[in-house]
N, CA, C and O atoms as a GROMACS GRO file, in nm:
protein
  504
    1UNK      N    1   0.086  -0.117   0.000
    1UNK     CA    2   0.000   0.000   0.000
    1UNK      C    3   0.090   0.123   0.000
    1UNK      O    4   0.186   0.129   0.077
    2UNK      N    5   0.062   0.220  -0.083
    2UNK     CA    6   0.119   0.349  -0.083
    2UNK      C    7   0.102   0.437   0.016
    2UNK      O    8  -0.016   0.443   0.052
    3UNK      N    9   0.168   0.500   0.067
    3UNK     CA   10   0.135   0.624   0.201
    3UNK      C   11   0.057   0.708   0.114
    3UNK      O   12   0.060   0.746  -0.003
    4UNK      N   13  -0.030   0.725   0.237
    4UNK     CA   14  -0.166   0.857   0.136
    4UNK      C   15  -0.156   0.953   0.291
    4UNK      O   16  -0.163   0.924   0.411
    5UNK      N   17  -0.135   1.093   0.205
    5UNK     CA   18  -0.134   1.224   0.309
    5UNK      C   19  -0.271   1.291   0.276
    5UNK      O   20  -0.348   1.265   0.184
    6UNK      N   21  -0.280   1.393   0.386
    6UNK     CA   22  -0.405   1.437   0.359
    6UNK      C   23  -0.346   1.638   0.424
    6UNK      O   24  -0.305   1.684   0.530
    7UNK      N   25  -0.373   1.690   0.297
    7UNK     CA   26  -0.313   1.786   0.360
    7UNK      C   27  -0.394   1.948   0.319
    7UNK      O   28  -0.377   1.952   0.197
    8UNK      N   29  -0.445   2.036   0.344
    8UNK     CA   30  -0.519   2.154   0.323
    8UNK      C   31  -0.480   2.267   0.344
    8UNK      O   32  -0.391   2.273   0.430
    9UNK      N   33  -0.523   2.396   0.281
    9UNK     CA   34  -0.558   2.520   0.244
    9UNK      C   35  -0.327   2.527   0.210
    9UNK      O   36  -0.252   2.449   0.152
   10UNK      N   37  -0.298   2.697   0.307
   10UNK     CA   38  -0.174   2.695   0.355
   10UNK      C   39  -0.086   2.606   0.460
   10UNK      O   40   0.036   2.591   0.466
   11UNK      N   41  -0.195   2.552   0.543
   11UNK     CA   42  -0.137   2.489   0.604
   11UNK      C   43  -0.147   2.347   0.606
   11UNK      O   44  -0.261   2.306   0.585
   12UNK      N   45  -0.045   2.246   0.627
   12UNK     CA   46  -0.049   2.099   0.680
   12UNK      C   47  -0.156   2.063   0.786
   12UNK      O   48  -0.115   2.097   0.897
   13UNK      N   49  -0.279   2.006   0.790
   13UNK     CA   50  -0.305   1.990   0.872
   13UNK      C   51  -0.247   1.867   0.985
   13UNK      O   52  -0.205   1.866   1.100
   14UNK      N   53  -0.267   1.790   0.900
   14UNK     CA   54  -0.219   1.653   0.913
   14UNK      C   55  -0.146   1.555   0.818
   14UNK      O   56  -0.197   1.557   0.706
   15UNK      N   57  -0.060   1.485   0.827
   15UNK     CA   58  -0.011   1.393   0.756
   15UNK      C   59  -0.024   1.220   0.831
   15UNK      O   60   0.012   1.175   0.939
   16UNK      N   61  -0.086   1.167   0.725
   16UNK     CA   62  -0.092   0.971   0.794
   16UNK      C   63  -0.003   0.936   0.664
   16UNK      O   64  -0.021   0.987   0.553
   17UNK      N   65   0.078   0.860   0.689
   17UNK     CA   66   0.148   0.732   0.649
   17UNK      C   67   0.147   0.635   0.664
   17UNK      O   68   0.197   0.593   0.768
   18UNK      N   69   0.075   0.520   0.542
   18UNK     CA   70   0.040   0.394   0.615
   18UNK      C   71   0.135   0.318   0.525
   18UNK      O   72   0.110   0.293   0.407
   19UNK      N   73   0.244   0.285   0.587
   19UNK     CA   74   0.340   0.170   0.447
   19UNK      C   75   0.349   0.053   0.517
   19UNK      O   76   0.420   0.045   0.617
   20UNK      N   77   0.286  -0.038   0.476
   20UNK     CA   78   0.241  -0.185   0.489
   20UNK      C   79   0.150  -0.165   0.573
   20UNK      O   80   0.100  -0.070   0.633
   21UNK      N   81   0.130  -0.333   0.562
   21UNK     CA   82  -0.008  -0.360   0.631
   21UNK      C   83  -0.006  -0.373   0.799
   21UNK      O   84  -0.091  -0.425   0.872
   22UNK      N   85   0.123  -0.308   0.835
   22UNK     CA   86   0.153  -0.307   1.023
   22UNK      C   87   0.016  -0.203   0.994
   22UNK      O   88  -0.087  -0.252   1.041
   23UNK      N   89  -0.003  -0.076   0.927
   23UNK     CA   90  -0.094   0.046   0.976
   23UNK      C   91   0.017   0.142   1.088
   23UNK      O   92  -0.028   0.223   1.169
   24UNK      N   93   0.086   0.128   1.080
   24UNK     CA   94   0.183   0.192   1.137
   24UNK      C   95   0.150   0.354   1.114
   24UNK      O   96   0.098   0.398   1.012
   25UNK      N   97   0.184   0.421   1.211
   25UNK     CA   98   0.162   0.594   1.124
   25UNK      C   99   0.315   0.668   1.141
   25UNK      O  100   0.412   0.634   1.209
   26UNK      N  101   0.299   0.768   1.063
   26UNK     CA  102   0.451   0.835   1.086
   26UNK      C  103   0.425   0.955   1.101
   26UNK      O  104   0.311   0.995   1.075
   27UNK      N  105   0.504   1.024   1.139
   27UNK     CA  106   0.499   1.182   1.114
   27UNK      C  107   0.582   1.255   1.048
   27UNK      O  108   0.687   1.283   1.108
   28UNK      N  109   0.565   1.303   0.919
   28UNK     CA  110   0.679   1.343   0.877
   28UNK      C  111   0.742   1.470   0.889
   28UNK      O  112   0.679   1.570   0.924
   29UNK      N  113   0.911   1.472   0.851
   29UNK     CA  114   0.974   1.503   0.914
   29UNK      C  115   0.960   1.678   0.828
   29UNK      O  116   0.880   1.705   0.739
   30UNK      N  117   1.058   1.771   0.884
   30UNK     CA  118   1.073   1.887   0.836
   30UNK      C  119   1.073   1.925   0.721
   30UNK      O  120   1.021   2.035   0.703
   31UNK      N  121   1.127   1.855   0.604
   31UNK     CA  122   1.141   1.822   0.456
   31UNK      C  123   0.977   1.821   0.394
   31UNK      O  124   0.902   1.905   0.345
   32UNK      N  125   0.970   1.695   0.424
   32UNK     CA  126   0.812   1.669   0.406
   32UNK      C  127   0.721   1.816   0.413
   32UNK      O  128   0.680   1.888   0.322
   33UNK      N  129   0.709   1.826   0.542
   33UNK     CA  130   0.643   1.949   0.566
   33UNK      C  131   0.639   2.073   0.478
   33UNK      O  132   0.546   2.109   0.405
   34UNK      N  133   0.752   2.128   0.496
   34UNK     CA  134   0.807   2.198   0.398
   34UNK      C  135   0.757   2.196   0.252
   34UNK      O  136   0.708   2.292   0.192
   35UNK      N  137   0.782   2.035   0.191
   35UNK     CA  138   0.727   2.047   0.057
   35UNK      C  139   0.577   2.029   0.028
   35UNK      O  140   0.516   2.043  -0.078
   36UNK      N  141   0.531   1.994   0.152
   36UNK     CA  142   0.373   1.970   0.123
   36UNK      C  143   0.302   2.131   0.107
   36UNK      O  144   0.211   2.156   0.028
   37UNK      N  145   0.334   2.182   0.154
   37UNK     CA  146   0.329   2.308   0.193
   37UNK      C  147   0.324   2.408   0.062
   37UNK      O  148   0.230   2.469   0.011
   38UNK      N  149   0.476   2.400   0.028
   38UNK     CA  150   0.517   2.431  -0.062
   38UNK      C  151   0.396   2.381  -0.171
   38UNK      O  152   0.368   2.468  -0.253
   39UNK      N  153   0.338   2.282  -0.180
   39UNK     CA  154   0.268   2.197  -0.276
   39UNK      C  155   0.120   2.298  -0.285
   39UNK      O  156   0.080   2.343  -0.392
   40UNK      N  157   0.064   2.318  -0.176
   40UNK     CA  158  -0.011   2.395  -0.136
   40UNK      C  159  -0.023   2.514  -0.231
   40UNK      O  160  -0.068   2.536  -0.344
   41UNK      N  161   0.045   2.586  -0.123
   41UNK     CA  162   0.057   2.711  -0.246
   41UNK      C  163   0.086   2.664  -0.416
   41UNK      O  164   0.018   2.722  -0.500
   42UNK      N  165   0.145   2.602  -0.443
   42UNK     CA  166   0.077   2.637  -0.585
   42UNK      C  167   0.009   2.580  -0.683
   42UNK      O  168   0.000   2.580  -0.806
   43UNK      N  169  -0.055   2.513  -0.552
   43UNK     CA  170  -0.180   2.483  -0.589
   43UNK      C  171  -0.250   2.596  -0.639
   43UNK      O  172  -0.297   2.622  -0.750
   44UNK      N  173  -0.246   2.673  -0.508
   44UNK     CA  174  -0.372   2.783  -0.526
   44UNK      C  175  -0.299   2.900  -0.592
   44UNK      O  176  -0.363   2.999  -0.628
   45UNK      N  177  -0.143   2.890  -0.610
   45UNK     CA  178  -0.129   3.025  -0.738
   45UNK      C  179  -0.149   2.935  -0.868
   45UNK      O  180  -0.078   3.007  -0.938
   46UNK      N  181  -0.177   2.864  -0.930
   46UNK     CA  182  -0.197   2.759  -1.021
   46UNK      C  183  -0.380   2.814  -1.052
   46UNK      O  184  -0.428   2.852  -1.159
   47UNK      N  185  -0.444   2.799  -0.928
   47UNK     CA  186  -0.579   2.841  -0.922
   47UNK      C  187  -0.595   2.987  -0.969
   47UNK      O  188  -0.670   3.007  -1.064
   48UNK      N  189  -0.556   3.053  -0.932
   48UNK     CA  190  -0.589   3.233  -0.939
   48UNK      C  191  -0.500   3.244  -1.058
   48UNK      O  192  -0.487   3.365  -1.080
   49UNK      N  193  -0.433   3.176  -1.142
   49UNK     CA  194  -0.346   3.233  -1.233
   49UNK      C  195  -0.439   3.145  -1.362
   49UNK      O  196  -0.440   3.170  -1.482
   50UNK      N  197  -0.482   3.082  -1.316
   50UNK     CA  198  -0.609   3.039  -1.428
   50UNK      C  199  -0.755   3.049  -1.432
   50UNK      O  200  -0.822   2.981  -1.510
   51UNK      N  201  -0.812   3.144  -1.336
   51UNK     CA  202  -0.917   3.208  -1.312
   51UNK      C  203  -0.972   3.374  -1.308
   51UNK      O  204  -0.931   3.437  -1.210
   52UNK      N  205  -1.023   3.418  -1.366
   52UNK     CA  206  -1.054   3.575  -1.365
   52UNK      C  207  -1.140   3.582  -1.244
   52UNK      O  208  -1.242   3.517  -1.223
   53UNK      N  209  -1.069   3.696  -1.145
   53UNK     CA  210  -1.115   3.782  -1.039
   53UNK      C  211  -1.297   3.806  -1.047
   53UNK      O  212  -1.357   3.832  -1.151
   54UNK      N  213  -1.358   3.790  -0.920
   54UNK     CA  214  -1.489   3.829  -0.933
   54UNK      C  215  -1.586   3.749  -0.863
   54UNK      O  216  -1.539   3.635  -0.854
   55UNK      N  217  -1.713   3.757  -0.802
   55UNK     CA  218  -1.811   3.688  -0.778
   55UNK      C  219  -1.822   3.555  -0.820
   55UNK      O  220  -1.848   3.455  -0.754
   56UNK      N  221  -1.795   3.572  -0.954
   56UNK     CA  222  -1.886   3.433  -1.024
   56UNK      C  223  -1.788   3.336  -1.025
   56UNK      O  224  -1.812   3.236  -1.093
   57UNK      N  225  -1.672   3.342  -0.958
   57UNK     CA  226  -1.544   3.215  -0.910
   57UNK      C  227  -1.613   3.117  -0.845
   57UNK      O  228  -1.605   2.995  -0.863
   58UNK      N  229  -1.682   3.180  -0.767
   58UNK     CA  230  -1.769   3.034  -0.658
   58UNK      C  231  -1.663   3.010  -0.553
   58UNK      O  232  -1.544   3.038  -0.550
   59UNK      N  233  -1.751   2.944  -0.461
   59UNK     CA  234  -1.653   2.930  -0.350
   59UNK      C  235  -1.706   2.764  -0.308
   59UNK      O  236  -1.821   2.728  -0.333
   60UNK      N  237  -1.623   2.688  -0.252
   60UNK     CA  238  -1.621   2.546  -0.222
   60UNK      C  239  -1.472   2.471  -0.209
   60UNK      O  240  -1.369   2.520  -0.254
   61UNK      N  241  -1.479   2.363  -0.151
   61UNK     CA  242  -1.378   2.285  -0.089
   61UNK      C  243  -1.382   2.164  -0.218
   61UNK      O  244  -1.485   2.148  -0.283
   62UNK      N  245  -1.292   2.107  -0.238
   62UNK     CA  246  -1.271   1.995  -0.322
   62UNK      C  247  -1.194   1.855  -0.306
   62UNK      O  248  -1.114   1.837  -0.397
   63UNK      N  249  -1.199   1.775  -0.232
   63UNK     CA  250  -1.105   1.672  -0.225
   63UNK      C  251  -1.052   1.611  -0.359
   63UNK      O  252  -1.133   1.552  -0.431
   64UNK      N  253  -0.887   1.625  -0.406
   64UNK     CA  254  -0.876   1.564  -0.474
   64UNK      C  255  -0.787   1.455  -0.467
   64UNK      O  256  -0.699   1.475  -0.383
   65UNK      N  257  -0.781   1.368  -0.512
   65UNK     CA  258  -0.692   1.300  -0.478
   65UNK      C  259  -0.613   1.248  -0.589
   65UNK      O  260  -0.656   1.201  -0.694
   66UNK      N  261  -0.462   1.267  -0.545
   66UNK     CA  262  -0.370   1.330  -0.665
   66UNK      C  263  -0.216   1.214  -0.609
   66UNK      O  264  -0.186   1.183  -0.493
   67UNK      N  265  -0.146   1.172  -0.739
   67UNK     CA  266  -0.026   1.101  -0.718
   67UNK      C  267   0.068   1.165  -0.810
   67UNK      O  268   0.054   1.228  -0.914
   68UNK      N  269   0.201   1.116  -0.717
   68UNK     CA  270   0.305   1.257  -0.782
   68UNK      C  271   0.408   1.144  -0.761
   68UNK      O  272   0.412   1.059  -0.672
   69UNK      N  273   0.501   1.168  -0.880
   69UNK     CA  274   0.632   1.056  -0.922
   69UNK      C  275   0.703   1.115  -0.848
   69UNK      O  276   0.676   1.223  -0.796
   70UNK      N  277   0.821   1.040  -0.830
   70UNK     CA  278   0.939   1.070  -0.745
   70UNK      C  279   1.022   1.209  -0.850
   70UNK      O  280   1.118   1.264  -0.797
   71UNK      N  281   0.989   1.245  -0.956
   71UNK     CA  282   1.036   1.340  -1.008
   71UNK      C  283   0.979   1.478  -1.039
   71UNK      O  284   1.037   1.563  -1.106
   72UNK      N  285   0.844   1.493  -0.976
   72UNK     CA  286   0.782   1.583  -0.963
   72UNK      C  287   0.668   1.521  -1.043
   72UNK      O  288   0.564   1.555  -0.987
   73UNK      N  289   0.632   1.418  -1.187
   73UNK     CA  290   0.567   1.528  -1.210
   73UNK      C  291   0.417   1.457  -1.215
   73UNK      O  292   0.422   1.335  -1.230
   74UNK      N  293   0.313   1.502  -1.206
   74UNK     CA  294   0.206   1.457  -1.170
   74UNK      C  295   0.117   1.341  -1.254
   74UNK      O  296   0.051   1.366  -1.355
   75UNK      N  297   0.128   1.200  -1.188
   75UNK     CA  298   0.077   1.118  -1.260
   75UNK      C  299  -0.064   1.093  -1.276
   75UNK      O  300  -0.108   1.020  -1.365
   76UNK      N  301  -0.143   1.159  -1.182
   76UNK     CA  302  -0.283   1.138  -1.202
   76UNK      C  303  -0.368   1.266  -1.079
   76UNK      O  304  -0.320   1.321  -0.980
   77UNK      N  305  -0.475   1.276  -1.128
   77UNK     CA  306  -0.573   1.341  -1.023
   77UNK      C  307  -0.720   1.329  -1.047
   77UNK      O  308  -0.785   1.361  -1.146
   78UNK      N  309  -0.756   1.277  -0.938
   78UNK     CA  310  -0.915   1.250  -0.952
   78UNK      C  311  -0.980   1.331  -0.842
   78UNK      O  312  -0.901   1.369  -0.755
   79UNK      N  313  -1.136   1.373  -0.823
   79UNK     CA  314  -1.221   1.428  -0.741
   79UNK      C  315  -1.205   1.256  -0.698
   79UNK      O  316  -1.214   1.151  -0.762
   80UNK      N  317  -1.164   1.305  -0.495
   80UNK     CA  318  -1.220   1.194  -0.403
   80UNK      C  319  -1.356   1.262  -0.363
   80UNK      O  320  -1.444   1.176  -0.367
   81UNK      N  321  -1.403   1.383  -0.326
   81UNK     CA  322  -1.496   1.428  -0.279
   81UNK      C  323  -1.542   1.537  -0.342
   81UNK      O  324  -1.451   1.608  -0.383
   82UNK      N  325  -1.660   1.579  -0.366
   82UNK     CA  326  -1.694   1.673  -0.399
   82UNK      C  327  -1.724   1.777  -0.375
   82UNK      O  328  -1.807   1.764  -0.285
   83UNK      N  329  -1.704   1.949  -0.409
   83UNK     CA  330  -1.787   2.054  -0.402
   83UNK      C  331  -1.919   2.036  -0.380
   83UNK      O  332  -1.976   2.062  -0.274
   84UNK      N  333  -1.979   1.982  -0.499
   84UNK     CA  334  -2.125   2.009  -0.538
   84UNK      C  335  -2.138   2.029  -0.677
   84UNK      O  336  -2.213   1.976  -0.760
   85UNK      N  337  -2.015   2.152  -0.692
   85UNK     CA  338  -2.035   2.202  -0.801
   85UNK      C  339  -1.928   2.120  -0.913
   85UNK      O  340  -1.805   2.107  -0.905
   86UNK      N  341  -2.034   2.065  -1.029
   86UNK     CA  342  -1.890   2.061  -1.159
   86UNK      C  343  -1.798   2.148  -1.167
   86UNK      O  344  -1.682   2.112  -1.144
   87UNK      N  345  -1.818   2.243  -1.191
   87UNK     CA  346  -1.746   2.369  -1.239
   87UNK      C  347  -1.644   2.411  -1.161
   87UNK      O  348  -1.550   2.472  -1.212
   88UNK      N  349  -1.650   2.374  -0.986
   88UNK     CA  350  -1.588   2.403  -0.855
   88UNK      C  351  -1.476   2.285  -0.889
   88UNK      O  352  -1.353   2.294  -0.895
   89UNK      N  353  -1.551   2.186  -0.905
   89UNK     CA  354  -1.448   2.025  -0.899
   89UNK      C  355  -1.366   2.020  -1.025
   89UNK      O  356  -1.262   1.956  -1.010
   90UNK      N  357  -1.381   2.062  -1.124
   90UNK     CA  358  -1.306   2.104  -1.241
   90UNK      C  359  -1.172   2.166  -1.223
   90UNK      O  360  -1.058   2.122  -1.238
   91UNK      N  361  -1.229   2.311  -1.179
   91UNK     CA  362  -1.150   2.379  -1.150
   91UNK      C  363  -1.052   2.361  -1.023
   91UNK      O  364  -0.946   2.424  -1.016
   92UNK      N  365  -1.088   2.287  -0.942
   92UNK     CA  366  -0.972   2.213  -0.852
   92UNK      C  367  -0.865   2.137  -0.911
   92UNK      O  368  -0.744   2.153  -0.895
   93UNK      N  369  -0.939   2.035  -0.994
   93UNK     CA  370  -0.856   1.937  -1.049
   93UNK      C  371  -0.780   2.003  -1.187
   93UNK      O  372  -0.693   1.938  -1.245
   94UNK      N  373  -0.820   2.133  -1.231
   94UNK     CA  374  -0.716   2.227  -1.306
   94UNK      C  375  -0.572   2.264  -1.236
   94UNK      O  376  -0.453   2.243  -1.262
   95UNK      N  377  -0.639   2.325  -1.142
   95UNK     CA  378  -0.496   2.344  -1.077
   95UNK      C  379  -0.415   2.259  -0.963
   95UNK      O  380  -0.324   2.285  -0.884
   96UNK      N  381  -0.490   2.150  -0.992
   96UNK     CA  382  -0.357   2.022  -0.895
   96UNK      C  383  -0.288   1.982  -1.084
   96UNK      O  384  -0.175   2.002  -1.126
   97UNK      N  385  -0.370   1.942  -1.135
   97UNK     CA  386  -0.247   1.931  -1.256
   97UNK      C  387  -0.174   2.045  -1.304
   97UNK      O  388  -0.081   2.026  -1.383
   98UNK      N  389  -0.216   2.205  -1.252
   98UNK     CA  390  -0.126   2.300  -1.321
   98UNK      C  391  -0.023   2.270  -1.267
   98UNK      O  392   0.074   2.305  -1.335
   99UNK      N  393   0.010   2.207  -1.149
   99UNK     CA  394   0.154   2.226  -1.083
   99UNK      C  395   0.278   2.139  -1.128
   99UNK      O  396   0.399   2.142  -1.106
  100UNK      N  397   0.181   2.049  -1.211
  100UNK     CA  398   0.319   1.949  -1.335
  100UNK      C  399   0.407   2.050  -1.397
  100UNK      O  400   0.391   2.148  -1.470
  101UNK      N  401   0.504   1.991  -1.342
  101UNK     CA  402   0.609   1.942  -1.286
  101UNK      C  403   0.596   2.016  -1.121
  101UNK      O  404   0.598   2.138  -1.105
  102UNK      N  405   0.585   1.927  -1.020
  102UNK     CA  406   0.571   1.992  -0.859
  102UNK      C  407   0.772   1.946  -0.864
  102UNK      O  408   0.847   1.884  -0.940
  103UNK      N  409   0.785   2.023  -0.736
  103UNK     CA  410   0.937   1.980  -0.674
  103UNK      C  411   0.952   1.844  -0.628
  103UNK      O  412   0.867   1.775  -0.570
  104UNK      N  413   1.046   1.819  -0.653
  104UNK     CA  414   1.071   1.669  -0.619
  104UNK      C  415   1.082   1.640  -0.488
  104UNK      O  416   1.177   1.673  -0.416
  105UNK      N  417   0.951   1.557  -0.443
  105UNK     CA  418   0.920   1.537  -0.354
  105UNK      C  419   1.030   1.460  -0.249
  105UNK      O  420   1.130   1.405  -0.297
  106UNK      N  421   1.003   1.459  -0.086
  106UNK     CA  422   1.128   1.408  -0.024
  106UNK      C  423   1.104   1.250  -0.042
  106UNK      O  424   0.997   1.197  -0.072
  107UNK      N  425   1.256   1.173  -0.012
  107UNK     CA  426   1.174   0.986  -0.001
  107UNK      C  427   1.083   0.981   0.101
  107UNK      O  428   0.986   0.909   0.080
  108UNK      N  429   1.089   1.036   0.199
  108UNK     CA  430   1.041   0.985   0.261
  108UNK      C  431   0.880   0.981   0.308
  108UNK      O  432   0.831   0.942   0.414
  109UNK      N  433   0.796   1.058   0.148
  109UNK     CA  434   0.690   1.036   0.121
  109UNK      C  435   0.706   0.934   0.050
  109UNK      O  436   0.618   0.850   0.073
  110UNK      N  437   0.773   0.906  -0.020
  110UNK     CA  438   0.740   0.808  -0.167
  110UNK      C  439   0.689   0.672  -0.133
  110UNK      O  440   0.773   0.647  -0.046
  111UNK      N  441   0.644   0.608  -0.135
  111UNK     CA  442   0.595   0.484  -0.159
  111UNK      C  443   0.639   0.397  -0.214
  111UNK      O  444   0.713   0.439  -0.303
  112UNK      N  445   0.635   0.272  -0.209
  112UNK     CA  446   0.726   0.176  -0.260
  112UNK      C  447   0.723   0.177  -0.397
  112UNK      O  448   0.827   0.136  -0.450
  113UNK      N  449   0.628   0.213  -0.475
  113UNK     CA  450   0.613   0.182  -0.634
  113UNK      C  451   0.669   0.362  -0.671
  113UNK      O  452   0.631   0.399  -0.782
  114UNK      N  453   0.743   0.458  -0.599
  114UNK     CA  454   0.812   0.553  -0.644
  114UNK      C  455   0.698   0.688  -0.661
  114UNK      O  456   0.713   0.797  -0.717
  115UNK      N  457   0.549   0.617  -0.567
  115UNK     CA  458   0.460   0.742  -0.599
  115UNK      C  459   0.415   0.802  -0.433
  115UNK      O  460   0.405   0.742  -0.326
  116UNK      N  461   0.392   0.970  -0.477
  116UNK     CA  462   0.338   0.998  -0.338
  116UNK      C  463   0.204   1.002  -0.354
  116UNK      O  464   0.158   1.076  -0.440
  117UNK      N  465   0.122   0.925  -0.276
  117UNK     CA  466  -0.025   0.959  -0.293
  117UNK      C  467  -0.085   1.032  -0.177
  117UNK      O  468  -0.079   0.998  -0.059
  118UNK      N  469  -0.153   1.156  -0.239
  118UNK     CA  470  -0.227   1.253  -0.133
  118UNK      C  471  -0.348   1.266  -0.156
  118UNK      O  472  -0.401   1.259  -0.267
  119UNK      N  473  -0.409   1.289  -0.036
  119UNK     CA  474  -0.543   1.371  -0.083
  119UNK      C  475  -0.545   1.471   0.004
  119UNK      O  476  -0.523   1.471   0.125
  120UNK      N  477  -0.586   1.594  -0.104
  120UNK     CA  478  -0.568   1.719  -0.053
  120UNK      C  479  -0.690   1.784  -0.062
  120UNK      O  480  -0.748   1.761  -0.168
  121UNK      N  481  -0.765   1.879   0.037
  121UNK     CA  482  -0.851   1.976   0.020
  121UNK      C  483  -0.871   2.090  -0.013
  121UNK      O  484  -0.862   2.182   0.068
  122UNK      N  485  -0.912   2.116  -0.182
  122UNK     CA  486  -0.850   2.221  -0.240
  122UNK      C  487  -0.947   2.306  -0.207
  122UNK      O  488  -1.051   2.274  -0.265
  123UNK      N  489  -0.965   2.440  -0.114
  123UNK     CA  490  -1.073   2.540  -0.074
  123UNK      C  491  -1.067   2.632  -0.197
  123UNK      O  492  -0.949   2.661  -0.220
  124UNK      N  493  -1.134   2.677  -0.267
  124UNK     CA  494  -1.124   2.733  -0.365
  124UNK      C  495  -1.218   2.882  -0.327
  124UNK      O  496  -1.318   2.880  -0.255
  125UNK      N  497  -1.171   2.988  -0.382
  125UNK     CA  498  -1.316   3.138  -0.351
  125UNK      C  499  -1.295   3.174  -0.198
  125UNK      O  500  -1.391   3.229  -0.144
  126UNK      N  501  -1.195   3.152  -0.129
  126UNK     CA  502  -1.117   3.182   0.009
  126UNK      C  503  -1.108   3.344  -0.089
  126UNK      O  504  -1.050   3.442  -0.041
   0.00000   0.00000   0.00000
């Protein structure tokens, strides 16, 4: 099983790491943090740099859930949860793929098959 993080807005809320089937959890370390973070933001400059200013942006939360190669660059992203809105969940999953190519993530997210899997809560209209 791949470690799956779960991480929101600017800040980390939390990170779980589950690598094997112990269920073991970890906490990761300063690095990690750092780049999740880092991941974050541009997310959401990824968001505002592909959206025009105004009311009709909408506002809503998006779970997506997104895997990233050991070289940055983004191998997949799907809606785990929804807005509500198509148009909200779209536009989430626009800007988790705008960030292909992300920074190369630390090992000590990676997962045995070389992927980090997250799911992140993209707040969008903040």
């Amino acid at each position: 099983m791949s470690p799956r993080a779960v991480i929101s807005a600017a800040v980390v809320f939390g990170l779980t790491l589950s690598p094997g089937a112990a269920g073991a959890r970890t906490t990761p370390g300063p690095a990690a943090r750092a780049w999740l973070s880092d991941l974050v933001t541009r997310i959401d400059a990824a968001d505002r740099a592909g959206t025009r200013p105004g009311p009709d942006r909408g506002r809503g939360t998006v779970v997506v859930h997104v895997q990233i190669a050991a070289d940055g660059a983004v191998q997949g992203a799907e809606i785990e949860e929804s807005s509500g809105s198509p148009r909200l969940d779209e536009r989430a999953l626009r800007a988790v793929q705008g960030i292909s190519p992300a920074p190369v993530p630390p090992a000590a997210l990676l997962g045995e098959d070389g992927i980090v899997d997250l799911s992140i809560p993209v707040a969008l209209g903040r």
